[in-house]
N, C-alpha and C positions, 0 to 999 in steps of 0.2 A: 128683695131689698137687702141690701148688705149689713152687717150689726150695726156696726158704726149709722147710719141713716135710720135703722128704727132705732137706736138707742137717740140720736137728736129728734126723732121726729113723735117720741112718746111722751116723753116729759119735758116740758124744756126747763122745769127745777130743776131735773136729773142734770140737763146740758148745765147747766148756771155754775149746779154745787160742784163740777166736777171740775170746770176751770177756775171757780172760787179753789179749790182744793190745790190744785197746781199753781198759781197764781202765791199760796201761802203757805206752798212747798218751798217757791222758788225765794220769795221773801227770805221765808226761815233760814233756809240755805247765807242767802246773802248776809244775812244778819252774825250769821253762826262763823262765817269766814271772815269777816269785819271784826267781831270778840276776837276770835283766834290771831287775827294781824296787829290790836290793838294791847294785846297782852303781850304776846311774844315782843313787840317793841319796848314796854315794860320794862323787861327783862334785857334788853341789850346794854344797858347801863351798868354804870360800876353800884354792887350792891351798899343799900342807904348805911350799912355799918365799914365799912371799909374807912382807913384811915388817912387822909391826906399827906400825898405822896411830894417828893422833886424829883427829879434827874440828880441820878450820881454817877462819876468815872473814878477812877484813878488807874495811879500807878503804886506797883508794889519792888521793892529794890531789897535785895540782899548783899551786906557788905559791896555795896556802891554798884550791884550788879542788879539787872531785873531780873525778878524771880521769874523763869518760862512756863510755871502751871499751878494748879493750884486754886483753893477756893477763900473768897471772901466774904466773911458775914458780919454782919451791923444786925447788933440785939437792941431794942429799943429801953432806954432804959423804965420809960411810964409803957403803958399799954400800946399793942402793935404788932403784927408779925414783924420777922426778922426779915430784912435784905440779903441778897446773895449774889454773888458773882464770880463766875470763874475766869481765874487768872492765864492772857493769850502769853504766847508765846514770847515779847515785850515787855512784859509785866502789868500791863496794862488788864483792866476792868472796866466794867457796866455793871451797874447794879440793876436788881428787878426786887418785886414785893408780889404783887399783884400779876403784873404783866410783862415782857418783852420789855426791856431800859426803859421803866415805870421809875427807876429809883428806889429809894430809902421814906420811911415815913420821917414825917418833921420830927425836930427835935433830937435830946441826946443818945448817944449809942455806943454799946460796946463792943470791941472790935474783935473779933477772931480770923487767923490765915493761918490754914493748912494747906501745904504743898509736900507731896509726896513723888517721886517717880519713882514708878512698879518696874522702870526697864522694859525688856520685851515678855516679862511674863511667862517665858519660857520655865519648867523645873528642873530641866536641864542645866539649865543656863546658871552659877550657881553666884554671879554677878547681879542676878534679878529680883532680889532679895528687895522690898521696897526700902527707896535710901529718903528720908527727910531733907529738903531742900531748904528750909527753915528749922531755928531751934523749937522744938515742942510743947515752950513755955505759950509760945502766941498763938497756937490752938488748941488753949482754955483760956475762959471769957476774966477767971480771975486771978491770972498770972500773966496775959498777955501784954497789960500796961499799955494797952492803947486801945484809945475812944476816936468820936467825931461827932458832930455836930454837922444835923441837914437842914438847910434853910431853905425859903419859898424861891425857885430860881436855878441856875445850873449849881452844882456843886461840884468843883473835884478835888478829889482827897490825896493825898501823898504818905506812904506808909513805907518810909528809910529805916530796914531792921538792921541791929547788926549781932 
């Protein structure tokens, strides 16, 4: 007789406990990948402390021209991280906080742009010297003299330096 046949044919508690066993293997299992799907979904959300956000764009213009690079940031003036966006080629932005064009948290903000070209970066090159494309008053938060304010909804901003 093969094991398998006297192992069913000796006990048959032995038989009973041993698919009860697998029976509350399989459960277990099931249950344990169930926690693990119901948690991780949990977690795919924006965390419960994070601060409500809008959509922000603009444009940024120097002496009546768009600035072609360069970054934008909005400091919140009450509690919040700061928004950011780097300025295209256009002078045009997208702000983020959080995520990918998430925007600006609500409320007031202070405004910083720096734009630098490094050139080609060559040290050769003795033209590649990084030249500021803006004056370097408006990339610090308290000499730049410009704010904005983000509401619930699109917002786009316009920031004419000269």
């Amino acid at each position: 007789m093969s094991d398998l046949a006297s192992f069913i044919c000796t006990d048959p508690m032995t038989v009973l406990n041993y698919f009860s066993v697998r029976a509350a293997t399989a459960h277990c299992f099931t249950a344990s990948v169930s926690a693990a799907l119901m948690l991780a979904s949990v977690g795919c959300g924006p965390p419960a402390n994070e601060f409500p956000t809008a959509p922000a764009k603009g444009i940024v213009t120097y002496d009546g021209a768009p600035v072609p690079m360069g970054t934008v940031m909005l400091t919140p003036e009450g509690n919040g991280p700061p928004a950011t966006g780097n300025i295209a080629e256009d002078g045009t932005f997208v702000l983020k906080t959080y995520g990918e064009d998430d925007g600006a948290v609500l409320g007031d903000h202070g405004v910083t742009i720096t734009a630098l070209d490094i050139g080609d970066g060559s040290p050769e090159d003795i033209n590649s010297a990084p030249k500021e494309l803006v004056p370097p008053k408006y990339g610090n938060a308290n000499t730049s003299g410009l704010s904005a304010t983000i509401v619930e909804g699109e917002n786009m901003l316009e920031f004419h330096l000269e």
